[in-house]
C-alpha angles and dihedrals in degrees: 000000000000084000087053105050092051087048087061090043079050099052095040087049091055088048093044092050095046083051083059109044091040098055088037084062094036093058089048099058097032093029092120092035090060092039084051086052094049086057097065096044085086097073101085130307103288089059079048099056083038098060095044087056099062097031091060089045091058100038080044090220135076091208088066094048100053090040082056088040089062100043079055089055094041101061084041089257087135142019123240088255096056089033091059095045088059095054089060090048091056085051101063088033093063082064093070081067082052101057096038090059092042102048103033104030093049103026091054144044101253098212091063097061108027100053088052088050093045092042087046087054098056106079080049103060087049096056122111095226113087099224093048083057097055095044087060079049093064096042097052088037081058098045097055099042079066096038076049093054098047092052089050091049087054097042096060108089120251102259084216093063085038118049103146087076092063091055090053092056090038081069096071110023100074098058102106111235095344076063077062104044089050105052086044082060093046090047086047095051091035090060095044088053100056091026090225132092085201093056098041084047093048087048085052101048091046089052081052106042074056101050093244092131132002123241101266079056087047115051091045085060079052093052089044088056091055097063089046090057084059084060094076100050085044100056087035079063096058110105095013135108122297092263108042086055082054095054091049082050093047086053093053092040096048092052092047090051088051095054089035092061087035090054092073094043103031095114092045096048093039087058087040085061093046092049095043093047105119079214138064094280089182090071115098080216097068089045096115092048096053083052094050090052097047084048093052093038091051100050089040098068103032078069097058097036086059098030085090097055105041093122095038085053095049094059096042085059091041089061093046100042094056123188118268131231085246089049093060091047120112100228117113115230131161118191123207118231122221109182092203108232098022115043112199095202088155092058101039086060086072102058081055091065098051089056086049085059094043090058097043089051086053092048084051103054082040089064097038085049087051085043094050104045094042086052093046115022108198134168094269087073091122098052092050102053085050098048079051091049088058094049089053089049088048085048087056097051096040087056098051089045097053102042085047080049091045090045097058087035080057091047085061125089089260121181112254094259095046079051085056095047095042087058089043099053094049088053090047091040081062113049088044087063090046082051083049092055090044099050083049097045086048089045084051094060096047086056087051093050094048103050087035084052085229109183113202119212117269095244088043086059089054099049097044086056087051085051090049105051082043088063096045085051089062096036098052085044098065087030096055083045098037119146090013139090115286103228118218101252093055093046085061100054089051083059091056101046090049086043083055090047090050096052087044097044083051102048092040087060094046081047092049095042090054100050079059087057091050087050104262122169104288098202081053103049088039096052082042089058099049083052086047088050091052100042082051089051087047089053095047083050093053105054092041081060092057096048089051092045083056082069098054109110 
């Protein structure tokens, strides 16, 4: 018994393993494709549902999706809404695995077909160039998710040597809806255990294919499942933003609503499947198909049934998930994700680069704030170095986020361009937080000049707004191409415009240098040189941003 039961860890272990190595590949060689695909979720909740589909057929897991999901809420990449048509995406999209495992690991002899896929990855996994080698990684992941499955087929014991085992099962089956209640529970607890509906389904249709359980038994198993794949995303929430705690909650809420309804109707729609089943669903051999098709079907329509009411769901989550104390809170923190089984590395790379736009965008602000005081000088003067003091501080924070972020996004197995962009996006975090001291030193000196009652010279005034348009300019150039690669041309013209600000910084301080000959306000020409120093920082800062964002890829 004890040499059974670590056959089937075994064997789940070898399945498990081959899921992971195969959607780790798969997100290297289609990692920009799929960032390209999270762009467009954004539209309106069919594109949603449509984008968590083919995510979670490609990550081969739903768990990894919501979790992913939630990361995506959490740095304010997507709304709850969105956030909510996705999930039931991902769950449609869990039922490709199904039907992979149904059609080709019972309709076929494994072997066959495993071993040539292992033996036609090898020469790939040998090769010099880095995409070659993740696409051998998807072919060996997908060879020994089916070597995986077969062990676990002939691990499980014959019922007819065993029977036993049936009898065990015959004591609850026959309980009416408390049978019901029960396997749901089996199918919950089996999915939390292994932390993948794909691995728990593909536990339930071997026990079928074997005769360990019937398909009523079965395909509330299958129901149960449905609710422990919730579990992940759940415990990915704790410790996140309100709402991306909301979305884990509308996941778990959505798929207990699915076997809730399912629960009154379940006899009626298990015999629907079987009757509707363009097979001979009374075959044990068809057992895992008739499986596949209740699990689309289900999730199906509990997506249509819910499609209507999105928005009125959303708020109803929203009431019930309120704000903590810590979520009003000031302090910047953003938390990296790990989904346990599957890592999604390539996606988490975008999130990075939202939080990239949101500090530009604060920098930013920081420098048109500067711009704006210096320009018109009012009572308020206080409150407003202190609301640019905070931004600094939240500059600060953000930098030291991010690069942590950046630093667990670099420890995963990331493809060679999202290497690339990792490296460039320290370096620009960076230089964004040295563009934050500078805007806060500069406000500093306004504040001075202004309590000091510090005049600058006419032709001072003129230069310092040359000097500044010249900085906007650089600035507008990396924010409008931020996040993409920088192309040649327009790194030129960055060079050009740095080599202007150069000349200009060097003849403004001969011409300040000068006015103190001629006898200028000293005070005035001294505080003019210290602007002139930090305008010159901002400028250097600038053009190392745009040579980080020409490695972009």
């Amino acid at each position: 018994m004890i040499v059974t039961i670590f056959k089937l860890l075994g064997a789940l272990g070898v399945f498990l393993y081959g899921m992971r190595v195969m959607s780790d590949g798969i997100q290297k060689v289609a990692g920009k494709r799929m960032q390209s695909i999270l762009n467009y979720m954004t539209a309106n909740r069919f594109v949603a549902i449509l984008t968590g589909f083919i995510i979670t057929g490609l990550v081969q897991s739903s768990s990894a999706t919501t979790v992913m999901v939630v990361s995506f809420v959490n740095a304010s990449l997507l709304n709850l809404t969105q956030a909510i048509g996705v999930v039931m995406g991902a769950n449609i999209g869990t039922t490709v695995t199904t039907w992979i495992v149904s059609i080709i690991g019972f309709k076929f002899k494994i072997t066959a077909i495993a071993l040539p896929i292992v033996g036609v990855a090898l020469p790939f996994m040998f090769s010099k160039f880095k995409n070659r080698r993740d696409i051998g990684e998807i072919l060996i992941g997908f060879g020994l998710l089916f070597l995986g499955l077969m062990f676990l087929k002939d691990s499980v014991p014959d019922i007819k040597s065993n029977p036993e085992v049936l009898e065990f099962l015959k004591n609850y089956t026959d309980l009416g809806f408390l049978s019901f209640v029960i396997f749901v529970a089996v199918g919950s607890v089996l999915t939390i255990i292994v932390q993948s509906s794909s691995a728990a389904m593909a536990i339930t249709v071997t026990m079928a294919f074997m005769g360990w359980i019937d398909f009523q038994t079965s395909a509330a198993i299958v129901l149960g499942e449905n609710i422990g794949t919730t579990i992940t995303a759940y415990l990915a929430s704790i410790g996140t933003s309100v709402n991306a705690r909301r979305t884990a909650r509308a996941h778990f809420l959505f798929n207990t609503f699915g076997v809730f309804w399912m629960a009154f109707v379940f006899k009626y729609f298990t015999q629907f499947i079987l009757n509707i089943a363009p097979w001979d669903s009374s075959l044990q051999e068809n057992l895992p198909l008739n499986l596949s098709l209740f699990h689309s079907v289900f999730n199906i329509t509990n997506t249509l049934l819910f499609l209507p009411f999105v928005r009125p769901f959303a708020h109803l989550v929203e009431k019930i998930v309120k704000p903590k104390a810590s979520d009003l809170s000031k302090e910047y923190k953003l938390q990296y994700i790990h989904t346990g089984l599957q890592d999604t590395a390539q996606m988490n790379i975008q999130t990075a680069k939202s939080e990239l736009n949101k500090m530009v965008n604060l920098v930013e602000n920081m420098f048109n704030t500067f711009l704006q005081i210096f320009r018109n000088p009012d009572k308020k003067m206080g409150s407003t170095v202190e609301e640019v003091k905070s931004m600094e501080e939240l500059s600060d924070q953000m930098q030291e986020e991010i690069t942590k972020y950046l630093v667990e996004c670099s420890t995963e197995d990331l493809s060679e361009d999202n290497v690339m962009n990792v490296n460039a996006m320290m370096r620009i975090v960076n230089e964004l937080e040295n563009i934050g001291d500078s805007c806060f030193k500069l406000m500093l000196l306004t504040e001075r000049k202004y309590n000091s009652k510090i005049k600058l010279h006419t032709k001072a005034r003129e230069e310092f707004e040359d000097f500044a348009s010249m900085l906007a300019e650089s600035m507008a150039l990396y924010k409008k191409r931020m996040n993409v690669h920088l192309e040649k041309q327009v790194l030129e013209m960055v060079y050009r415009l740095e080599e202007k600000m150069n000349n200009l910084r060097d003849n403004l301080k001969e011409a300040a240098q000068q006015r103190l000959q001629n006898g200028s306000d000293v005070k005035a020409e001294l505080l003019y040189l210290d602007l002139l120093k930090h305008f010159e920082h901002i400028g250097d800062n600038s053009l190392n941003i745009a040579q980080a964002l020409r490695q972009i890829q």
